[in-house]
Every structure is written in structure tokens, then in C-alpha cells.
KOLDREN-115636 format. One record per residue (C-alpha): residue in one letter; chain; x, y, z. Coordinates in nm, 2 decimals. Layout:
N
+---+---+--------+--------+--------+
! r ! c !     xx !     yy !     zz !
+---+---+--------+--------+--------+
! A ! A !      X !      Y !      Z !
...
+---+---+--------+--------+--------+
END
This chain:
74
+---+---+--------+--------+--------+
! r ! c !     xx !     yy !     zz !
+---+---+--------+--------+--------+
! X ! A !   1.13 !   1.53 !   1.57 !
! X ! A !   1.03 !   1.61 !   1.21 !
! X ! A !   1.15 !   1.30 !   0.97 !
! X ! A !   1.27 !   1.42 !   0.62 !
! X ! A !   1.06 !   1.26 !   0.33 !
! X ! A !   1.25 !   1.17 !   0.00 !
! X ! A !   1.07 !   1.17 !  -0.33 !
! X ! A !   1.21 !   0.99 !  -0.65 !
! X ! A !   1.05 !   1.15 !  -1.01 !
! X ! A !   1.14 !   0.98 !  -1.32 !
! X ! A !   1.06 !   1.25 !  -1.62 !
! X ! A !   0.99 !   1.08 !  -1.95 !
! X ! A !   0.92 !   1.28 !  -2.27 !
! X ! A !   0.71 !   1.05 !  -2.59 !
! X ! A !   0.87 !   1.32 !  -2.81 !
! X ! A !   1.27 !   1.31 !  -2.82 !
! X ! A !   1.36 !   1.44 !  -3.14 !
! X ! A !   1.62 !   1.14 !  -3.15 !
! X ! A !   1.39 !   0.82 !  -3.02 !
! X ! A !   1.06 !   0.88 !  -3.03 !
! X ! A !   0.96 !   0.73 !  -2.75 !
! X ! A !   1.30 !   0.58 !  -2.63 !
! X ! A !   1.18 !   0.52 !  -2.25 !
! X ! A !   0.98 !   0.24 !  -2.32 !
! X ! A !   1.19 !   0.05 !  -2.63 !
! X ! A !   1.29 !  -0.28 !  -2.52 !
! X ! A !   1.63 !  -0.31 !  -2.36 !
! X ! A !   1.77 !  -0.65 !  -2.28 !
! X ! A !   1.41 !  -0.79 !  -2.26 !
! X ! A !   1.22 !  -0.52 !  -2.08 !
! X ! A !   1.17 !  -0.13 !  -2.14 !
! X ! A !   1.44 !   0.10 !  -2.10 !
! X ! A !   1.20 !   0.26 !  -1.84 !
! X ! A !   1.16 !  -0.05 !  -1.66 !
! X ! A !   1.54 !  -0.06 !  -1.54 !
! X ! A !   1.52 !   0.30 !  -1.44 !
! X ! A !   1.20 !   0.24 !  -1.21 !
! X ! A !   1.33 !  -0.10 !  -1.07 !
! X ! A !   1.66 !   0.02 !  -0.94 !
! X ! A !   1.52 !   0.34 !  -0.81 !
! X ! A !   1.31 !   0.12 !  -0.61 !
! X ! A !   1.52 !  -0.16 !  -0.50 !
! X ! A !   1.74 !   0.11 !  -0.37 !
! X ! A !   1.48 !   0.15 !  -0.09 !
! X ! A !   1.61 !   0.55 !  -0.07 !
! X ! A !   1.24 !   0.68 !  -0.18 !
! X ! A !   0.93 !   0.76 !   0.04 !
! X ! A !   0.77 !   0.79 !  -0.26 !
! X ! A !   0.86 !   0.75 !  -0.66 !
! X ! A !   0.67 !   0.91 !  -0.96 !
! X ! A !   0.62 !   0.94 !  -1.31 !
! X ! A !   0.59 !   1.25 !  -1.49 !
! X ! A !   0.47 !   1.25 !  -1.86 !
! X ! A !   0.28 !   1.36 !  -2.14 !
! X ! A !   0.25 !   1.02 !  -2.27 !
! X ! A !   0.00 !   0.78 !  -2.19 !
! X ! A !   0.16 !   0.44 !  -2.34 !
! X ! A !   0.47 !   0.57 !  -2.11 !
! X ! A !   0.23 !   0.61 !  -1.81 !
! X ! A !   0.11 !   0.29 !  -1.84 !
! X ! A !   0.45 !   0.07 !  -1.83 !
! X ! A !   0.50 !   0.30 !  -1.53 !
! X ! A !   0.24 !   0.16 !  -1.39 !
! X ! A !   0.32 !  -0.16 !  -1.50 !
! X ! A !   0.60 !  -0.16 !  -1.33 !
! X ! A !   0.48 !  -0.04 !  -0.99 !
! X ! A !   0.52 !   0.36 !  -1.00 !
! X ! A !   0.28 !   0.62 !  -0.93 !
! X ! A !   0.18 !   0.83 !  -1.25 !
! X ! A !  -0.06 !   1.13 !  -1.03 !
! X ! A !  -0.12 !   1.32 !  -1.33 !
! X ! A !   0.02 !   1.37 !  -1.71 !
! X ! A !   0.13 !   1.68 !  -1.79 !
! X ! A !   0.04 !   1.87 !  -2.14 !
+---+---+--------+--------+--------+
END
């Protein structure tokens, strides 16, 4: 029997015309990104959760924070 594999991506932009780089502004103490990548995780739903950006200062609070970046995109 073929078991169904569930994969979490969190897309982050550096350039929202609004907040410049919004995802990784502090938010009660840690960046907004930070929430986003805990809760997915705790929720224990994901074989595997990733990052998707063209920003490396995003990437590496991803990382930070425990979630794969495999590749920034242009």
C-alpha cells in the first residue's frame, strides 16, 4: 500500500510593495515568519515543509527556524 506524502511551502516575497520585507519584521518578539513556520510544524501534518524565496535574509530566518530553503528562486 502506497502512503500519501504531504508537503508544507511557505512562499515569502522581500519585495511587497506595502512592507518590504514584512515576513521577517518582528512580531511579538520573533519574525512574522517565525509563527508561520512554527505552527506549521507543531501541527505535525507535513512530511516535509519548505521555503520558497528570492530573498536571502528571508532564507536564512527560515533556516533559523528549522525549515528547508532547497533553492531561491529569481
Amino acid at each position: 500500500m502506497q502512503t500519501n506524502k504531504i508537503l508544507g511551502i511557505i512562499t515569502a516575497r522581500g519585495g511587497s510593495k506595502r512592507v518590504p520585507r514584512e515576513n521577517i519584521k518582528d512580531f511579538l518578539g520573533k519574525p512574522l515568519l517565525a509563527w508561520t513556520i512554527e505552527v506549521g510544524k507543531e501541527s505535525g501534518v507535513f512530511d516535509r515543509f519548505i521555503l520558497t524565496t528570492e530573498d536571502e535574509e528571508i532564507a536564512n530566518v527560515g533556516r533559523e527556524y528549522g525549515v528547508e530553503v532547497p533553492f531561491m528562486r529569481p
